[in-house]
Structures are given as structure tokens and as C-alpha cells.
C-alpha positions as CSV (number, residue, x, y, z in Angstrom):
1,X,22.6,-22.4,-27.0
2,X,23.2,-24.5,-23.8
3,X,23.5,-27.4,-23.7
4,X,22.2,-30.2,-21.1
5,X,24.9,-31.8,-18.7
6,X,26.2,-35.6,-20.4
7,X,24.6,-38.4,-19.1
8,X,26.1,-41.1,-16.8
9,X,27.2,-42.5,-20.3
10,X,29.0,-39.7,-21.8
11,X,26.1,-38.8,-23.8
12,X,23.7,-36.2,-24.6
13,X,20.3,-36.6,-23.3
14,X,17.8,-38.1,-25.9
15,X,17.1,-35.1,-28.3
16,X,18.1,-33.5,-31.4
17,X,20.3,-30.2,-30.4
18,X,20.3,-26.8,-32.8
19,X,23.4,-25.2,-33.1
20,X,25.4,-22.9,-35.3
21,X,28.6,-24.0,-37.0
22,X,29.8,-21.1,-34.9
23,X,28.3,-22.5,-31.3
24,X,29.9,-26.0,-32.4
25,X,33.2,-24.4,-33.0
26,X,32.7,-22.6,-29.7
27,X,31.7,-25.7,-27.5
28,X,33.1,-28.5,-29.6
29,X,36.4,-27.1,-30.2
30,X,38.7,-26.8,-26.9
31,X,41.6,-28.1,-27.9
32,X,44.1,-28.4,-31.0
33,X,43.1,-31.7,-32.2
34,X,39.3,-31.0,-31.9
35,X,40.1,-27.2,-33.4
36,X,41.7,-29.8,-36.7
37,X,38.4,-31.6,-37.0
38,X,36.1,-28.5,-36.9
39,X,38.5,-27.2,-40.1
40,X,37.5,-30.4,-41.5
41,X,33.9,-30.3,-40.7
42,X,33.3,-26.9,-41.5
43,X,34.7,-28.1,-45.2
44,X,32.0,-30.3,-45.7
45,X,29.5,-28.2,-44.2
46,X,30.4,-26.1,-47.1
47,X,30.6,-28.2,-50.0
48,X,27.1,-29.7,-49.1
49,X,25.8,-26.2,-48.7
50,X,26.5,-25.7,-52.3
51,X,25.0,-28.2,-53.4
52,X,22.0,-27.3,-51.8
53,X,21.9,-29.7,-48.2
54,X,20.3,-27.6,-45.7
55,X,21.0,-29.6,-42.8
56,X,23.4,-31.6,-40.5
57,X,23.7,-33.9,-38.1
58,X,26.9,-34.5,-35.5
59,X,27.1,-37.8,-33.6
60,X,30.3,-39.8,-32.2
61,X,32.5,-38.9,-29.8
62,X,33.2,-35.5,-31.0
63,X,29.8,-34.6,-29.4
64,X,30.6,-36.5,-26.3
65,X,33.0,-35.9,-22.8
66,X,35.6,-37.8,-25.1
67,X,38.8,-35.0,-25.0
68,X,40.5,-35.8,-28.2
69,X,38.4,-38.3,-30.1
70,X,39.4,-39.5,-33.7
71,X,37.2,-37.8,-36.5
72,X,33.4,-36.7,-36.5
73,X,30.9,-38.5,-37.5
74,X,27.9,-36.4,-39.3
75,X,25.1,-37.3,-41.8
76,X,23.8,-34.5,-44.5
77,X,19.8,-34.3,-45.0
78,X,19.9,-36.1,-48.8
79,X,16.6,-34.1,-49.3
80,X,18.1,-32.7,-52.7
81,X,16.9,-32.7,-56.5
82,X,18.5,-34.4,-59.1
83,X,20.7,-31.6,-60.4
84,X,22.2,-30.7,-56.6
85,X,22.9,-34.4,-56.4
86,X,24.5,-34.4,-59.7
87,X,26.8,-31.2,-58.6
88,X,27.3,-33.1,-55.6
89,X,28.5,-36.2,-57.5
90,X,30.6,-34.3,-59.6
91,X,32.1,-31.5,-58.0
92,X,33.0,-33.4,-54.2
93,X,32.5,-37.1,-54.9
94,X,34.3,-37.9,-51.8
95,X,31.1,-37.0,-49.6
96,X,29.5,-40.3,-51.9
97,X,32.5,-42.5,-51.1
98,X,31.5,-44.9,-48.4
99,X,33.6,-47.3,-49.3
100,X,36.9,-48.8,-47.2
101,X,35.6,-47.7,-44.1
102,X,35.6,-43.8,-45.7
103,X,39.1,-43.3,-45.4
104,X,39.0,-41.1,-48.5
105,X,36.1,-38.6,-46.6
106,X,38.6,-39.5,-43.2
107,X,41.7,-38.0,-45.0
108,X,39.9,-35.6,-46.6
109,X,37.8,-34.1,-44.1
110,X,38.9,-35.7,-41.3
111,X,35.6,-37.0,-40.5
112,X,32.8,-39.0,-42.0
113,X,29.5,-37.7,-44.0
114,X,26.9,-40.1,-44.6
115,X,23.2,-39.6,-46.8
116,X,20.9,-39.4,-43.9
117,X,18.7,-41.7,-45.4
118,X,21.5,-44.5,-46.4
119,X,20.4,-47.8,-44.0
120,X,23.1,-47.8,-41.3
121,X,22.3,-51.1,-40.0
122,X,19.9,-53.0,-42.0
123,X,17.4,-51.5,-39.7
124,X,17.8,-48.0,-38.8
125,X,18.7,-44.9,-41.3
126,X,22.3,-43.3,-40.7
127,X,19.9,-40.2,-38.9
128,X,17.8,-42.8,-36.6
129,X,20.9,-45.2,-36.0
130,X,23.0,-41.6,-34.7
131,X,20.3,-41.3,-31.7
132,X,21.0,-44.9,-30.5
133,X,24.2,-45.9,-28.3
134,X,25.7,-49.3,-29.4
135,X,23.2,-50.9,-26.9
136,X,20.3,-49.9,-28.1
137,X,19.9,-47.1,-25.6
138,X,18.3,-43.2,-26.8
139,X,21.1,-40.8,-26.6
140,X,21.3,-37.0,-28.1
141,X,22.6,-34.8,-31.3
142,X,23.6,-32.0,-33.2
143,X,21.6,-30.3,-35.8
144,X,23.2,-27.6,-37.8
145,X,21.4,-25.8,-40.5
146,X,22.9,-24.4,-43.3
């Protein structure tokens, strides 16, 4: 897939983006550092896959014009019974811990996962709150399906 140009911002236009692991990889991953983060991402994607997430969301700088940005932010669809949420819990309790600003997700993944449902602001859920700037403004997203 193609995506649209950035916007004056840095952005995506408003809109929620399907891609492939593989088209991220291709698109997102230019350089060494952003090459690091996919590994990391790619990690997750799998260890939520098996636990029976089927989808993804990418926000932050990684999707942006940014050249070497810090981590990825990405919240999992938490649309999963019981006993997937218990293996989750069990077998990769990092993707739960959302504490000290997720450094353990950060060291381990090199990027952060939040429950797509999880309140993000007091308002907003961590999958609204991704599809608004920090002044309140629409701006796109990745959706990868697993």
C-alpha cells in the first residue's frame, strides 16, 4: 500500500492505514536505528498473536517524517477471552506492565504496547487518543492485522 504524503505537521492525514508487518518493515524501516525498533515491534506483534490479538495499531513518531525517533508507540485490540488474556498475563507479562513510564516494555521491545481500550487520558481510549496530535488536532495510523 501507498501511503498519503505527511501533512504540514508531520503527520498522516486523518485515517486509519492497513498495512502488513512486511509493508511497515518496508516503509518504516530506512535506517539502522528504525531497522532495531521493527525487531522489537515485530516481537510483540508475535507474542500478542499467540495469544490471540488480531490487530495493531502504530502511532508516534515512528509513523511520522521523524528520521530516527525513540521507540514505537502501538496499542493491541484487547478483544480477547479470558483464557488468551490469562496466557497473555502469564506467558509475556511485560505487554501488561504500564508502570514507570513502561520502561520494562521500552527495554524489552523497544517500544510501548498499550490495551486499546485502557483510558489514555481520562477522556479518550489509548486507540481514539492515537488519532489526535497533542493539540487536539485529527491525525492518521497504522493498522496491522495479525
Amino acid at each position: 500500500m501507498k501511503l498519503p504524503p505527511y501533512n504540514s505537521r508531520g503527520y498522516l492525514p486523518p485515517g486509519i492505514y492497513i498495512l502488513t508487518i512486511e509493508e511497515v518493515e518496508s516503509i518504516f524501516g530506512y535506517n539502522a536505528k528504525r531497522r532495531r525498533l521493527i525487531i522489537g515491534l515485530k516481537q510483540g506483534l508475535a507474542h500478542l498473536k499467540s495469544c490471540g490479538c488480531k490487530r495493531v495499531y502504530l502511532n508516534g513518531s515512528f509513523i511520522t517524517e521523524k528520521e530516527v525517533p525513540d521507540d514505537f508507540d502501538a496499542c493491541w485490540d484487547d478483544d480477547i477471552s479470558d483464557q488468551q488474556f490469562n496466557k497473555l498475563a502469564e506467558s509475556f507479562p511485560v505487554l501488561l506492565d504500564l508502570s514507570n513510564g513502561r520502561i520494562a516494555q521500552k527495554m524489552f521491545y523497544n517500544g510501548e504496547f498499550f490495551p486499546a481500550s485502557f483510558l489514555a487520558d481520562g477522556l479518550n481510549n489509548f486507540l481514539e487518543f492515537f488519532q489526535i496530535d497533542r493539540y487536539g488536532n485529527p491525525k492518521g495510523i497504522i493498522k496491522i492485522d495479525l
